[in-house]
N, CA, C and O of each residue as an XYZ file, in Angstrom:
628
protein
N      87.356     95.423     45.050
C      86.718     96.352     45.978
C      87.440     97.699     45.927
O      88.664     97.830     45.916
N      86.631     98.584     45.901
C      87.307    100.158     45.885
C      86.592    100.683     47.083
O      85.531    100.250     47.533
N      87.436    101.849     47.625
C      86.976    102.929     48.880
C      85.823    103.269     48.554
O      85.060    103.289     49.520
N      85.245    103.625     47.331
C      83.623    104.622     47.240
C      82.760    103.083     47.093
O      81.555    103.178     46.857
N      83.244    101.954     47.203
C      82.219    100.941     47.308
C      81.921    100.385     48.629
O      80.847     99.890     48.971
N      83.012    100.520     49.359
C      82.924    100.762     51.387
C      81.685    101.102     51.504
O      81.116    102.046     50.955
N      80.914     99.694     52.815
C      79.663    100.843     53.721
C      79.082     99.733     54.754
O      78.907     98.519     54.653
N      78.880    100.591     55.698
C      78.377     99.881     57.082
C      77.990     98.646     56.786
O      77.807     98.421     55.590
N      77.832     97.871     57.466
C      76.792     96.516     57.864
C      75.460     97.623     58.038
O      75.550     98.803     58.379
N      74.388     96.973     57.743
C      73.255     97.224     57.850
C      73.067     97.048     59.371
O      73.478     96.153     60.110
N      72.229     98.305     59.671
C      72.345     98.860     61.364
C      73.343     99.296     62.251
O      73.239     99.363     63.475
N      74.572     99.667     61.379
C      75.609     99.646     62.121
C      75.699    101.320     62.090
O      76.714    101.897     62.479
N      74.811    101.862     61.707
C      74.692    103.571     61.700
C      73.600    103.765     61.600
O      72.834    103.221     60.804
N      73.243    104.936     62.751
C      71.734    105.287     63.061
C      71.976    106.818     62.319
O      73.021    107.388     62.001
N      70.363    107.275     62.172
C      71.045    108.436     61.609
C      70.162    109.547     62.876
O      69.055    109.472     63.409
N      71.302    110.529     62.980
C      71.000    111.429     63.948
C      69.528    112.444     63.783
O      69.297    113.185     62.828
N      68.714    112.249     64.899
C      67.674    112.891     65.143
C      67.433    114.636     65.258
O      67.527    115.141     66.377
N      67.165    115.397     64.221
C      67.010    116.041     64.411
C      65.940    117.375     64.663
O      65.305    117.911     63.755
N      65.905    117.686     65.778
C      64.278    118.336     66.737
C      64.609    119.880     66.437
O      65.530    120.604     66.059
N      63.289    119.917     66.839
C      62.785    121.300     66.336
C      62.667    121.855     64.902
O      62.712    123.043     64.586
N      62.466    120.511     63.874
C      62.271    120.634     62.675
C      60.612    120.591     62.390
O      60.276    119.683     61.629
N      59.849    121.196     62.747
C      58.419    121.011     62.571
C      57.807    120.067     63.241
O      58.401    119.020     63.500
N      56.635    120.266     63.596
C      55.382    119.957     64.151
C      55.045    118.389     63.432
O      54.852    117.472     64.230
N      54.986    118.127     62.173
C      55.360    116.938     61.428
C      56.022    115.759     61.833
O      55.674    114.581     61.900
N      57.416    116.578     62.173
C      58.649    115.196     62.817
C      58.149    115.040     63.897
O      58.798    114.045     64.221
N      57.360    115.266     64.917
C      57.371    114.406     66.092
C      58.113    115.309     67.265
O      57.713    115.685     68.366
N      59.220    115.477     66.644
C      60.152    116.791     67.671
C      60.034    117.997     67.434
O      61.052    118.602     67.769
N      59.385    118.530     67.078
C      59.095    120.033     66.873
C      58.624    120.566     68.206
O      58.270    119.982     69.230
N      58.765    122.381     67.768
C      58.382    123.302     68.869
C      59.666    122.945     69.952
O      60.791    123.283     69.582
N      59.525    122.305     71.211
C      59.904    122.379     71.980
C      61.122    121.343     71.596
O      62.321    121.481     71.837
N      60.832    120.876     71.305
C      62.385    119.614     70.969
C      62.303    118.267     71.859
O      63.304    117.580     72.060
N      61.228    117.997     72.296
C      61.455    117.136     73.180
C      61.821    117.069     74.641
O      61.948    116.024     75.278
N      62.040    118.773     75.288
C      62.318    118.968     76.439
C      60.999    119.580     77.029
O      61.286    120.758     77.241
N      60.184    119.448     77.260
C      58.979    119.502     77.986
C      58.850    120.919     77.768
O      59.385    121.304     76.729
N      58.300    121.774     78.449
C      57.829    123.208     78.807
C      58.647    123.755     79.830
O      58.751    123.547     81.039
N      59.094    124.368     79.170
C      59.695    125.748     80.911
C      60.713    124.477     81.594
O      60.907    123.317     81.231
N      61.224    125.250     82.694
C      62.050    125.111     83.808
C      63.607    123.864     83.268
O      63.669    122.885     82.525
N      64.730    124.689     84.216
C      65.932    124.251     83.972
C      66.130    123.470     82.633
O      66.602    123.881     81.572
N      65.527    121.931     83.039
C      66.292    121.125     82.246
C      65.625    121.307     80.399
O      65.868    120.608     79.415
N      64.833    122.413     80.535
C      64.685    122.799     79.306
C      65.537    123.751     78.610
O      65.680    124.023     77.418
N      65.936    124.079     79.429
C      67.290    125.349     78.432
C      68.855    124.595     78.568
O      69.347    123.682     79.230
N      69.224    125.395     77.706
C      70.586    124.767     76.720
C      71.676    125.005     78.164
O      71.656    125.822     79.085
N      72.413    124.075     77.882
C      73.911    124.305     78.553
C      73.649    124.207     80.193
O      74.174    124.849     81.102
N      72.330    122.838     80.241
C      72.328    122.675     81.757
C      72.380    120.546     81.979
O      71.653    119.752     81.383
N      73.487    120.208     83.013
C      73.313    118.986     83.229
C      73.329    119.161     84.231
O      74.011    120.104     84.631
N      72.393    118.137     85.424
C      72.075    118.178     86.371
C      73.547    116.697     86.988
O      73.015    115.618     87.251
N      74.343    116.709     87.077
C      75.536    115.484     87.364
C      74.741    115.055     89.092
O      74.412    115.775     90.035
N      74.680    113.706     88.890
C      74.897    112.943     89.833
C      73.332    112.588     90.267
O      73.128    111.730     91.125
N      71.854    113.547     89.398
C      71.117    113.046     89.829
C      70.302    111.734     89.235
O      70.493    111.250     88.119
N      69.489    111.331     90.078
C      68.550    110.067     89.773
C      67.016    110.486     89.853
O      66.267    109.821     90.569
N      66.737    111.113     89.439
C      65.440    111.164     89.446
C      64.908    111.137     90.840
O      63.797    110.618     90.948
N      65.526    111.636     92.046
C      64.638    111.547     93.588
C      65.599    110.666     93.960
O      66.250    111.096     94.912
N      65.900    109.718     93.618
C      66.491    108.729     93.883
C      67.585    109.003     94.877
O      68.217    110.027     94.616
N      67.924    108.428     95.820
C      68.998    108.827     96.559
C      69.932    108.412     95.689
O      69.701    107.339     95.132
N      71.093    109.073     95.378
C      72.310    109.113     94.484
C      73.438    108.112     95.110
O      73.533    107.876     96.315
N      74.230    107.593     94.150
C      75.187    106.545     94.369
C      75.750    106.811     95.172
O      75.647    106.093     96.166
N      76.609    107.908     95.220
C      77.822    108.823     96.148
C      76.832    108.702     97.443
O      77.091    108.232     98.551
N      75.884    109.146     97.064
C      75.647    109.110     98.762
C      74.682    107.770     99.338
O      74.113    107.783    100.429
N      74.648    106.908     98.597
C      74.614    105.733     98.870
C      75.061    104.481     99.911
O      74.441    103.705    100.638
N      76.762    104.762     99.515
C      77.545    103.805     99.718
C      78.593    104.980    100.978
O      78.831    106.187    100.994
N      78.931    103.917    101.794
C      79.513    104.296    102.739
C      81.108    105.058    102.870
O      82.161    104.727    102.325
N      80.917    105.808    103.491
C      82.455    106.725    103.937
C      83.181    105.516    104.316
O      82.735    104.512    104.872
N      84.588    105.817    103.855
C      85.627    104.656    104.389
C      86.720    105.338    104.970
O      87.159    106.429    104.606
N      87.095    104.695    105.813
C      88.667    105.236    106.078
C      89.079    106.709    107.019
O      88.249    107.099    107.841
N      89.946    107.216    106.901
C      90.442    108.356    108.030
C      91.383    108.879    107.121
O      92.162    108.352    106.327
N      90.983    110.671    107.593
C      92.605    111.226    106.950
C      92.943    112.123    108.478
O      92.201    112.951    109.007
N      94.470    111.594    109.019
C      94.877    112.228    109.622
C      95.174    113.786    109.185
O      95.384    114.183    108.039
N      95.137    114.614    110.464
C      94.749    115.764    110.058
C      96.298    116.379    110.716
O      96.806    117.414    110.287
N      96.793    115.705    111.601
C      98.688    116.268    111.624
C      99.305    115.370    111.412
O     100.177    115.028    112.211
N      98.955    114.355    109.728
C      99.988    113.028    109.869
C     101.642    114.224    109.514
O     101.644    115.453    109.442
N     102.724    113.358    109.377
C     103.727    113.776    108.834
C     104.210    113.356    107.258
O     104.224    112.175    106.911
N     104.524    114.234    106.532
C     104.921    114.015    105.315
C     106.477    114.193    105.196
O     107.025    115.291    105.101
N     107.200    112.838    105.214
C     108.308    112.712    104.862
C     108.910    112.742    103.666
O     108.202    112.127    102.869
N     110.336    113.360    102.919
C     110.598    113.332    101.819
C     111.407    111.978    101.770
O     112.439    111.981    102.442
N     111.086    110.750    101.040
C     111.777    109.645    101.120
C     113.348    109.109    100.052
O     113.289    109.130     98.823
N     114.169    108.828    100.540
C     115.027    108.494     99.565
C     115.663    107.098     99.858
O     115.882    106.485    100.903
N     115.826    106.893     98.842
C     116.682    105.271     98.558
C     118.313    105.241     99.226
O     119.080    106.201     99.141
N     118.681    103.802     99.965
C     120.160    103.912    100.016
C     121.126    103.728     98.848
O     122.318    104.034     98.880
N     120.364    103.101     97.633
C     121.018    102.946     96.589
C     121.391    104.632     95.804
O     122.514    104.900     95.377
N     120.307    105.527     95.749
C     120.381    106.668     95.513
C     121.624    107.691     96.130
O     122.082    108.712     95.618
N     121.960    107.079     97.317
C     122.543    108.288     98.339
C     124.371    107.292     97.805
O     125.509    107.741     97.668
N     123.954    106.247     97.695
C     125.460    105.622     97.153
C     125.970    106.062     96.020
O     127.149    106.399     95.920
N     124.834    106.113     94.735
C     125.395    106.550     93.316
C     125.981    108.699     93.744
O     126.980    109.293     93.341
N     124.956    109.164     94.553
C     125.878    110.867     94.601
C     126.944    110.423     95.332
O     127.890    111.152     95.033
N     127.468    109.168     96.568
C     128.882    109.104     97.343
C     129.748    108.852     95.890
O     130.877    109.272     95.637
N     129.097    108.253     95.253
C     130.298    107.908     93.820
C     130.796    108.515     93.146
O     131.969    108.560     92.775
N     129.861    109.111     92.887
C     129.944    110.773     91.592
C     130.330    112.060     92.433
O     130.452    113.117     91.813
N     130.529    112.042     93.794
C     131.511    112.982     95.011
C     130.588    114.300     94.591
O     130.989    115.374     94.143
N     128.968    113.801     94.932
C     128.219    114.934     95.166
C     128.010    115.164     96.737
O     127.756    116.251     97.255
N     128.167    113.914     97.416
C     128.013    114.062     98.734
C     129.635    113.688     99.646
O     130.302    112.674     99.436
N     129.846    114.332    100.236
C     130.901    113.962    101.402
C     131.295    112.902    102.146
O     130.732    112.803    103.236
N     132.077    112.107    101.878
C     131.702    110.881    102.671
C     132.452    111.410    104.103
O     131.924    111.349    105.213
N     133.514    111.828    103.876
C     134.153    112.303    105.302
C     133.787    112.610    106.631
O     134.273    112.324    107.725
N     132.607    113.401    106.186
C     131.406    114.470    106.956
C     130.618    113.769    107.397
O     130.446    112.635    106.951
N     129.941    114.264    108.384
C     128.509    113.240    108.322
C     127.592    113.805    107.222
O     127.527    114.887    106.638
N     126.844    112.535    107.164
C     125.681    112.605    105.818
C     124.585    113.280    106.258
O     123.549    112.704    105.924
N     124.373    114.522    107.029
C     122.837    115.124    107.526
C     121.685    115.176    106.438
O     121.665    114.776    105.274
N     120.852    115.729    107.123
C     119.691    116.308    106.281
C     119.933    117.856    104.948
O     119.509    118.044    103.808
N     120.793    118.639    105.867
C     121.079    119.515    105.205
C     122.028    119.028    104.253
O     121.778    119.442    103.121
N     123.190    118.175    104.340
C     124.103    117.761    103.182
C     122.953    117.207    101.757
O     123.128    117.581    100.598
N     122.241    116.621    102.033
C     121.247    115.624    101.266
C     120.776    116.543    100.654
O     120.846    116.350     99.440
N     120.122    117.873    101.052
C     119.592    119.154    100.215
C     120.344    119.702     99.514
O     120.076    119.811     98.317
N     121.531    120.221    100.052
C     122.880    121.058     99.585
C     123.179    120.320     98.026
O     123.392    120.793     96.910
N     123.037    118.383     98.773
C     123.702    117.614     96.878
C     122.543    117.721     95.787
O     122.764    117.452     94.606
N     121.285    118.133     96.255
C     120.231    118.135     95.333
C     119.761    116.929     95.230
O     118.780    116.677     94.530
N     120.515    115.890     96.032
C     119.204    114.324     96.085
C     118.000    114.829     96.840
O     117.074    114.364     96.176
N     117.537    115.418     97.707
C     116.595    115.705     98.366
C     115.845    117.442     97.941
O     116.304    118.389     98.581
N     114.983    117.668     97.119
C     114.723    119.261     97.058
C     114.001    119.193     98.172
O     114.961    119.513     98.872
N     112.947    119.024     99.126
C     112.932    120.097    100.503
C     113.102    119.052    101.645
O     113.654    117.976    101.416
N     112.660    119.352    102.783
C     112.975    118.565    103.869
C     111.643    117.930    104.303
O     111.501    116.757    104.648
N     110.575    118.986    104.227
C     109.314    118.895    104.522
C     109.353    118.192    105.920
O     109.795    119.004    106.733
N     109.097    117.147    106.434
C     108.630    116.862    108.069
C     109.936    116.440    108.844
O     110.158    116.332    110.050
N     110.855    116.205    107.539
C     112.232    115.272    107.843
C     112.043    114.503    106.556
O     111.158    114.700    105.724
N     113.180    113.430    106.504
C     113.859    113.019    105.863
C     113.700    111.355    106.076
O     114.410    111.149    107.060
N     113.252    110.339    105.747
C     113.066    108.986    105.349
C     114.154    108.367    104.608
O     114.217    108.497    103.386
N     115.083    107.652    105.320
C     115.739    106.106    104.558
C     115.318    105.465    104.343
O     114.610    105.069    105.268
N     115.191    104.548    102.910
C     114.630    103.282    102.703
C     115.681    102.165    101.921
O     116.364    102.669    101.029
N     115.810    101.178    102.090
C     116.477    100.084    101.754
C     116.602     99.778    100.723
O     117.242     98.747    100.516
N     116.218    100.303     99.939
C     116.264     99.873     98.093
C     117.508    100.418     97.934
O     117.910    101.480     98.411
N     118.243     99.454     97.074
C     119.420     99.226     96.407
C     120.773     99.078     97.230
O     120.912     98.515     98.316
N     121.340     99.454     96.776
C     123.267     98.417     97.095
C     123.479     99.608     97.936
O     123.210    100.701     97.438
N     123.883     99.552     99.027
C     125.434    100.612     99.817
C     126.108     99.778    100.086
O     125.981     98.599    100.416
N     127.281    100.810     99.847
C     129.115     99.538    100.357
C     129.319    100.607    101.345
O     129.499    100.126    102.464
N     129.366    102.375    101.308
C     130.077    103.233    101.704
C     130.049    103.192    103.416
O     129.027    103.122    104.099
N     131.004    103.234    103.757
C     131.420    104.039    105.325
C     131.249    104.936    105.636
O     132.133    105.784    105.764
N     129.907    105.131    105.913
C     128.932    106.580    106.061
C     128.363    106.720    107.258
O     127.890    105.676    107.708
N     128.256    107.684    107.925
C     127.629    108.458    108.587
C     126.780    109.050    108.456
O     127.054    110.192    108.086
N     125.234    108.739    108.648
C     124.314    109.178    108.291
C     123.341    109.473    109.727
O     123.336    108.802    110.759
N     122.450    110.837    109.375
C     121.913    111.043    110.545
C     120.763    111.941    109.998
O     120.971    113.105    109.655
N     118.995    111.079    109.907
C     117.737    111.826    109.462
C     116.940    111.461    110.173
O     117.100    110.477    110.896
N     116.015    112.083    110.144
C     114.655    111.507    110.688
C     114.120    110.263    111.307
O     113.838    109.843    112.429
N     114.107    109.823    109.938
C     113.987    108.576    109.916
C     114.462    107.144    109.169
O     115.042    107.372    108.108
N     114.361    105.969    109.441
C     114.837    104.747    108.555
C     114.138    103.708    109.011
O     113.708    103.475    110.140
N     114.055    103.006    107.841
C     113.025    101.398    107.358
C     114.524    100.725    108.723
O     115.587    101.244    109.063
N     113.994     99.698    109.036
C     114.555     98.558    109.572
C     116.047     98.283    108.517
O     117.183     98.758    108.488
N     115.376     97.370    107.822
C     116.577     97.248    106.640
C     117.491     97.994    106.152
O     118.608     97.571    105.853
N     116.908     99.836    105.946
C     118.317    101.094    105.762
C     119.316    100.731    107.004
O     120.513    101.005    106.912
N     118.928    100.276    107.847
C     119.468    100.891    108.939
C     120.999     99.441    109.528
O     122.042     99.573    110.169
N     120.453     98.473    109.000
C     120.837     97.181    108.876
C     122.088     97.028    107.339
O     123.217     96.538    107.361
N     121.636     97.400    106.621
C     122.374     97.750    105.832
C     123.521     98.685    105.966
O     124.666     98.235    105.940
N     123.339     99.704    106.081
C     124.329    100.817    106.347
C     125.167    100.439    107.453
O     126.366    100.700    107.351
N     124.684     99.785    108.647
C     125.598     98.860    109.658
C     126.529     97.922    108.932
O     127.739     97.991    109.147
N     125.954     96.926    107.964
C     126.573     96.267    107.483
C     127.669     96.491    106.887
O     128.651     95.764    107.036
N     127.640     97.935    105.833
C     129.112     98.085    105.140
C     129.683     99.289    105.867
O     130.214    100.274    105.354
N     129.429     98.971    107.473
C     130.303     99.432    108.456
C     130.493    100.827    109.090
O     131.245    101.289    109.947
N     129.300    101.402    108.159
C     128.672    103.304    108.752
C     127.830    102.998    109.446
O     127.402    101.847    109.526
N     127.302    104.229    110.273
C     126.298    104.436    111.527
C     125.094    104.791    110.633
O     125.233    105.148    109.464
N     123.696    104.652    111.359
C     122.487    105.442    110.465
C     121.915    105.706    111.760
O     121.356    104.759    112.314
N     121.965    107.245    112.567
C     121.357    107.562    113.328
C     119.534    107.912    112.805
O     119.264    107.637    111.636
N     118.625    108.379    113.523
C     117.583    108.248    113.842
C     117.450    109.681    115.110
O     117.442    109.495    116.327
N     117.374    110.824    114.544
C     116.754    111.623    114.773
C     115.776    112.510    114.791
O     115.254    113.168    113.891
N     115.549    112.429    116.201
C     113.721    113.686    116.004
C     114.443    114.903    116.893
O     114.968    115.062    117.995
N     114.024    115.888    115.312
C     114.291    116.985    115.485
C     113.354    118.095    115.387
O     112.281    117.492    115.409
N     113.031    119.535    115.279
C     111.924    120.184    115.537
C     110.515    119.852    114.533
O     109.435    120.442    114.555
N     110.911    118.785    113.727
C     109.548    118.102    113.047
C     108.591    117.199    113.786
O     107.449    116.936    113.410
N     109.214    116.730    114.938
C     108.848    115.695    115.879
C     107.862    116.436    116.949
O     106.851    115.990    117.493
N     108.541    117.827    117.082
C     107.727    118.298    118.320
C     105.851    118.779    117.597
O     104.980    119.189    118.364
């Protein structure tokens, strides 16, 4: 078998129709798009309709709610805030605020406040004080013997 002896299965290639080749082919003159209006001229799709049909989208039912003053917290890991206590990007001495967390570059903005969450290892004797914390940050950070306060501050009001 050689490459120039390669070729489809029979039916496995249609060959493309081409209109406005004379009155003869069947598609001539107009091409198959009727007379006049919109969907006869080039570079128009009508998206989403059905023929009259009431359309899918508006078919099927609205779901759900978007709060319109929820809060958007910037969230970080306790495992995260342990690896910068290691690498002495953050202070352990100090307390651990919101602003320290920006200053080390674990956190770029503050946005509503600041979110603890429980993923990964802390050992450190920290002082920590944000927004907010999961159950478990907060249980944890007790555990290897630092505080995790829970403050609402002018994001709250």
């Amino acid at each position: 078998m050689k490459l120039n002896e390669l070729s489809d299965n029979a039916g496995a290639t249609k060959e493309r129709k081409r209109v406005g080749r004379g009155a003869g082919s069947g598609m001539g003159k107009t091409g198959g798009r009727g007379i006049k209006g919109q969907k006869s001229r080039s570079g128009v799709a009508i998206k989403g309709y059905e023929g009259g049909q009431m359309p899918l989208y508006q078919r099927l039912p609205k779901r759900g709610f978007n709060k319109p003053n929820r809060k958007a917290y910037s969230v970080i890991n306790l495992g995260l805030i342990q690896k910068f206590i290691d690498e002495g990007k953050i202070d352990i001495k100090a307390d651990i605020t919101e602003d320290a967390l920006i200053a080390s570059g674990l956190v770029r903005r503050k946005k509503d406040g600041i979110r603890v969450l429980a993923k990964g290892v802390f050992t450190s004797k920290a002082t920590i004080s944000v927004t907010g914390a999961s159950k478990g940050a907060v249980e944890a950070v007790v555990k290897a013997g630092g505080s995790l306060t829970v403050t609402t501050t002018a994001a709250a009001e």
